[in-house]
C-alpha positions in Angstrom: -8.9 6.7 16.0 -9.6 4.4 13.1 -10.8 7.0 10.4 -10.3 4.6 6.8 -14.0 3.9 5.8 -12.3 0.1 4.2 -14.4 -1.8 6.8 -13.2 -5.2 7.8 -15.2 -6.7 5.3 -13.1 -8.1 2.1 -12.1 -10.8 4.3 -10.4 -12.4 1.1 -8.2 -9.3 0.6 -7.0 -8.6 4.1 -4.4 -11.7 4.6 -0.8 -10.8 5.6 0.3 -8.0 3.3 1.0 -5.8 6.1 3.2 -8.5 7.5 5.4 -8.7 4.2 6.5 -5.2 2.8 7.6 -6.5 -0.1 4.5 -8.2 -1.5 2.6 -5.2 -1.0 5.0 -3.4 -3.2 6.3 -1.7 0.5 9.8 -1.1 -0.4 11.6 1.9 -1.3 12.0 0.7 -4.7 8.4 0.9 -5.2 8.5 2.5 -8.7 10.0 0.4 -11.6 12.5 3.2 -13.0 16.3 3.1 -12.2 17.7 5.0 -9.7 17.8 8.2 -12.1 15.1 10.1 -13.8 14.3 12.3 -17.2 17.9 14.0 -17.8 19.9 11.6 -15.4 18.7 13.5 -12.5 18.3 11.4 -9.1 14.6 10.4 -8.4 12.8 12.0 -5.5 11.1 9.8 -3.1 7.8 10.3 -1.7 6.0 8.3 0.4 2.7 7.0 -0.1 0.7 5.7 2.8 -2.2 3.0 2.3 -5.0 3.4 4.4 -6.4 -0.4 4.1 -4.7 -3.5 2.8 -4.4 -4.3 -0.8 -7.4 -3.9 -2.9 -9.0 -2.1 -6.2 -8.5 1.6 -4.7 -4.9 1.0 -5.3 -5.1 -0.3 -8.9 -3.6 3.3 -9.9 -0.9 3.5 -7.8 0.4 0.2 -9.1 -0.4 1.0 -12.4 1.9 3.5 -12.2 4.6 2.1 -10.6 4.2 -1.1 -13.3 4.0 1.1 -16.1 7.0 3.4 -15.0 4.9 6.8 -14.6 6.8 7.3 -11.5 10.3 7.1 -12.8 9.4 9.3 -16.1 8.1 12.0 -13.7 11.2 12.0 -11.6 9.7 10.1 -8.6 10.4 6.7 -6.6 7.3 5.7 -5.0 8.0 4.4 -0.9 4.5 2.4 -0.9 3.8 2.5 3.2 1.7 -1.0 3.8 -1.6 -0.5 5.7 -0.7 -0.3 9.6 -4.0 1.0 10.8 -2.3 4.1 11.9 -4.6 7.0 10.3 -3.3 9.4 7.4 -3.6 12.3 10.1 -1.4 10.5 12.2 1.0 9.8 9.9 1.0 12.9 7.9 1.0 15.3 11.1 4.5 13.5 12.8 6.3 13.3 9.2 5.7 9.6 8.7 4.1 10.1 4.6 4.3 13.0 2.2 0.7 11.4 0.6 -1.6 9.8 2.5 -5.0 8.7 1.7 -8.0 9.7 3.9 -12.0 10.5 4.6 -13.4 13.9 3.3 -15.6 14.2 6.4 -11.9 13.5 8.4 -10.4 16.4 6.3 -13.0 18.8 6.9 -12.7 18.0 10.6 -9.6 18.2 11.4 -8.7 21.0 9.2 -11.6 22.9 10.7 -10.2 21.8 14.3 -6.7 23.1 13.1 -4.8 20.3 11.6 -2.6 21.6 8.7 -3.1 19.5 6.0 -5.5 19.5 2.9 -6.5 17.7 0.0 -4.6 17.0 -2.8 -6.9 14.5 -5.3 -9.9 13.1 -5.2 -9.1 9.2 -5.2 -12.4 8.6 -6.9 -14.8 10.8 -9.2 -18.1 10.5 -6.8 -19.5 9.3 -4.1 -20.5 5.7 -3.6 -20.7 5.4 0.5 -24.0 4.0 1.2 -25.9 3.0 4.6 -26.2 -0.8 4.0 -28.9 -3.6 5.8 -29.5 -7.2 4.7 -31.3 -7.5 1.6 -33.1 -10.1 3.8 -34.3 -7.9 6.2 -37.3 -5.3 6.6 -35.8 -2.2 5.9 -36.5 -1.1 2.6 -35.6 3.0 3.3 -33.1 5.1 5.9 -36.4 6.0 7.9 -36.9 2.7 9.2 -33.3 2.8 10.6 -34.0 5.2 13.1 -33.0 4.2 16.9 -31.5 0.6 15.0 -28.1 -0.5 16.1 -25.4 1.1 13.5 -22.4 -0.7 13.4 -20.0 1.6 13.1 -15.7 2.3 13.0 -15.4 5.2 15.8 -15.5 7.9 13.4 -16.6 11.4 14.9 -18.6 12.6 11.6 -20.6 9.2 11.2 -23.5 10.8 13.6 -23.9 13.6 11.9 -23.9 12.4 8.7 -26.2 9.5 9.5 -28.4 11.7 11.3 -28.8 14.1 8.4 -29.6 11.0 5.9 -32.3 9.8 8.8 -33.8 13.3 8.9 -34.0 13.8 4.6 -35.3 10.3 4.8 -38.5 11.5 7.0 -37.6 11.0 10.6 -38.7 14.1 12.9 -36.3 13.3 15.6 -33.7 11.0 14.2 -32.2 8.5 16.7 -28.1 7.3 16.4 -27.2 4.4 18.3 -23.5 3.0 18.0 -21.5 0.0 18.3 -17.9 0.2 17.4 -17.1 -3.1 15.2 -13.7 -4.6 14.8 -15.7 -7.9 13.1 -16.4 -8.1 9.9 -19.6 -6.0 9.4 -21.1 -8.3 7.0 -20.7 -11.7 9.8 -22.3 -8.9 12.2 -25.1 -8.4 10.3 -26.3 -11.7 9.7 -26.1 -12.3 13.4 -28.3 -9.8 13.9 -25.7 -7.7 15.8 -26.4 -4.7 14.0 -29.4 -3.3 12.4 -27.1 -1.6 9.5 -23.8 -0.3 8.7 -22.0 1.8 5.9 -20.2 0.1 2.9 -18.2 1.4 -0.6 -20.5 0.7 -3.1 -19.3 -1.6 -5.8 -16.3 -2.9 -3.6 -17.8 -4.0 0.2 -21.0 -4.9 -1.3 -20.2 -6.8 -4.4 -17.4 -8.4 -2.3 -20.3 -9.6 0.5 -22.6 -11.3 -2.6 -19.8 -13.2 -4.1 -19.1 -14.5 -0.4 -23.3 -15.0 0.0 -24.4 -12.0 1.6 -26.7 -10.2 -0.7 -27.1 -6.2 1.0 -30.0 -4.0 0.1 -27.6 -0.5 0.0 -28.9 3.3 1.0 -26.2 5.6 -1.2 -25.6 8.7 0.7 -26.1 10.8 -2.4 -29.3 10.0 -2.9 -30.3 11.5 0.8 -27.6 14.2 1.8 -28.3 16.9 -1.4 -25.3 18.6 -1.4 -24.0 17.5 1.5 -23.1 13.9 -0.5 -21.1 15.5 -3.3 -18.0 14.7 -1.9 -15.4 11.7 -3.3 -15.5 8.4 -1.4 -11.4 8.9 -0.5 -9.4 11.8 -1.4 -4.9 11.8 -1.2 -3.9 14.6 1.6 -0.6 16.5 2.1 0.6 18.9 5.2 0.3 22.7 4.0 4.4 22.2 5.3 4.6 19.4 2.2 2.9 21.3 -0.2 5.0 24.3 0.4 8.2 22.5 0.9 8.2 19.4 -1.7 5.6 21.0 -4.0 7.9 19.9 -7.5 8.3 16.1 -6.1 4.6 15.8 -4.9 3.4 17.5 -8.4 5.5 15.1 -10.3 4.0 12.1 -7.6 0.3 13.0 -8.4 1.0 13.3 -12.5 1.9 9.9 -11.9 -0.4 8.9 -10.2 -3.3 10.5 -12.6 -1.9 8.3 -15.2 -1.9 5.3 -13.0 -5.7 5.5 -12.2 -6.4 6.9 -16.1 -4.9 3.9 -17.0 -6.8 1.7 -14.7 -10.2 3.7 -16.0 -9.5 2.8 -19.4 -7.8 -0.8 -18.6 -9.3 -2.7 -15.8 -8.7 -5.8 -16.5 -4.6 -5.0 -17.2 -5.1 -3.1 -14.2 -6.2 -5.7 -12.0 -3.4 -8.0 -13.4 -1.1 -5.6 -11.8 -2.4 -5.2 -8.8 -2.3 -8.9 -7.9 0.7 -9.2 -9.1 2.4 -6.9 -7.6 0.3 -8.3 -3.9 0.5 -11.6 -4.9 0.8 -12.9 -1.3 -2.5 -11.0 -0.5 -4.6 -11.5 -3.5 -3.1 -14.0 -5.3 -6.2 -16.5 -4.7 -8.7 -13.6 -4.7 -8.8 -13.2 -8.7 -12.8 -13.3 -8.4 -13.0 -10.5 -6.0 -10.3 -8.5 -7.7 -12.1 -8.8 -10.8 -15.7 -7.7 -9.6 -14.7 -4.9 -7.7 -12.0 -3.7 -9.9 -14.6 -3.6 -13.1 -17.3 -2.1 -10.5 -14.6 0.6 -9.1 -12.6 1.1 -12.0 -15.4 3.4 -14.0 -15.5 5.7 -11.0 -11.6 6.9 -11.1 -12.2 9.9 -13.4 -15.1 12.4 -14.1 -17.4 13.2 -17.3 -13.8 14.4 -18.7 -12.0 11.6 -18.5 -9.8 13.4 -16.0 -8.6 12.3 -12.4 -8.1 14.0 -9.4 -9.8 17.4 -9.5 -11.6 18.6 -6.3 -14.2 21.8 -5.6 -15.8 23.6 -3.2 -18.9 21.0 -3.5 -16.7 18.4 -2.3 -16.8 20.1 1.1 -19.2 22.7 1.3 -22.3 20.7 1.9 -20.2 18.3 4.6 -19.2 21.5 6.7 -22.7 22.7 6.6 -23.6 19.5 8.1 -21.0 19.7 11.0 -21.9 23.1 11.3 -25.6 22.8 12.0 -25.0 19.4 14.7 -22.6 21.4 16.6 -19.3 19.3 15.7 -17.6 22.5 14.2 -18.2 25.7 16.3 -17.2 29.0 16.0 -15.8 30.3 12.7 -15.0 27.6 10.0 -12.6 28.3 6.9 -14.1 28.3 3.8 -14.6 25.5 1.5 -11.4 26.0 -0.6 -9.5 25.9 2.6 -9.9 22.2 2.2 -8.0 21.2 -0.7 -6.1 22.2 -3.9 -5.9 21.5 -7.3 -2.6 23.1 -7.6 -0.5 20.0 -7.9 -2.3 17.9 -10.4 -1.8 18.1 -14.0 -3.0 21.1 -15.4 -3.6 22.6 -11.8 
């Protein structure tokens, strides 16, 4: 199951990087260090596993790779290219030490037993929204109700949408699927779908530059505390964290400085990241440029900081499965979900 929210949407950004490992930066030589670290010691590989093709949420990691963060922390990044094979997959058969997934996913599956947690929060906040056309009638959630959702398969989309439905004014919310593998944004204005879910400041701003204006529904705005949580979050096997907890430390310090970086530098930022895809983005400097400045700002928190997680992050979203029936019996508490342990400072 398909469980990345990067919809097939940025139809400018999602040409053939998965065909060329090297162009999205896919080799084992994916930091820019030598082959030894701080003190001549030999640098640790870990592998980081993109969950969409190349675009702004990965201006950090090549940040850090361009700027050498891996290398001074000991590390060679392995960049794994976008397959559409999910971060649980690849994470639970030994495939990636990082991977970057869903927070509803992680509170899933780790209710439902899968060993794994998460490790940083990829962004600051939350900016998933419920999107329609700004041409069309719907002007709040409530009017959504029983309207065809055009959707990616993913198990907590009902429960989620239903809760926003139900805070929105609808006595008896109705859900009604279709599972896309269009672009979302051609699907709406063919009147497909009544309404889908977008990233805020990345699928949106990427739809007006192509001509599709959206009228957007944030989830935070409707969920209470059940929309704290981070857009995407970087997960590790309790095995990984255990086991490679020095190289996966030193991975995430450089990572922190890779998306501070990008926080503080944007435009440099997005430089990089074409760069280093020029094969995917190279003719998508527009796009890069919009999103990155929109998605840029939302890498670190109030203290400048990236990365940290808490209980909010999770607490509200488990309450939510709990109360539609998706998790049963007992469920782990919410700081069985992630750790702070491994980022700097943790």
């Amino acid at each position: 199951m398909r469980v990345n929210r990067r919809i097939p949407l940025l139809t400018a950004l999602t040409t053939a990087c998965a065909l060329a490992l090297t162009a999205c930066g896919g080799s084992s030589s994916g930091s820019s260090g030598s082959a030894t670290g701080p003190g001549g010691r030999p640098l640790q590989t870990v592998r980081i596993a993109l969950d969409y093709s190349a675009n702004v949420d990965y201006l950090g990691i090549y940040d850090a790779i361009a700027n050498g963060d891996f290398a001074k922390h000991g590390v060679s990044a392995q960049i794994i290219p976008y397959a559409e094979t999910p971060a649980e997959t690849l994470i639970q058969s030994g495939k990636t030490d990082l991977g970057i997934s869903y927070p509803p996913e992680v509170v899933l599956r780790r209710a439902q037993g899968l060993k794994y947690r998460a490790v940083a929060a990829l962004v600051a906040g939350n900016t998933t929204a419920l999107a329609v056309l700004a041409s069309s009638p719907y002007t709040s959630p409530a009017q959504l109700s029983g309207k065809l959702y055009g959707g990616f398969g993913i198990e907590s989309d009902k429960p989620i949408i239903t809760r926003i439905l139900a805070d929105a004014g609808v006595s008896k919310p109705g859900f009604r699927e279709v599972v896309l593998n269009t672009d979302v944004v051609q699907a709406l204005a063919s009147h497909r779908i009544g309404y889908t879910a977008v990233f805020g400041g990345i699928d949106d701003v990427t739809a007006e530059l192509e001509g599709t204006k959206l009228r957007t529904f944030p989830y935070r705005d409707y969920l209470g505390a059940g929309g704290n949580y981070p857009n995407a979050v970087y997960v590790a096997s309790d095995e990984d964290i255990q086991r490679r907890g020095p190289a996966l430390r030193a991975a995430l310090a450089a990572l922190a400085e890779g998306y501070e970086f990008a926080a503080r530098n944007p435009a440099r930022a997005e430089q990089i990241l074409i760069a280093r895809n020029e094969t995917a983005l190279g003719a998508s400097q527009k796009i890069v440029t919009a999103t990155g400045n929109a998605t840029a700002k939302t890498f670190v928190g109030a203290s400048g900081r990236w990365g940290p997680l808490n209980d909010a992050d999770f607490s509200g979203l488990e309450q939510i499965f709990i109360s539609s029936g998706l998790i049963k019996g007992s469920a782990p508490p919410a700081s069985d979900f992630y750790t702070n342990a491994l980022l700097p400072g943790g």
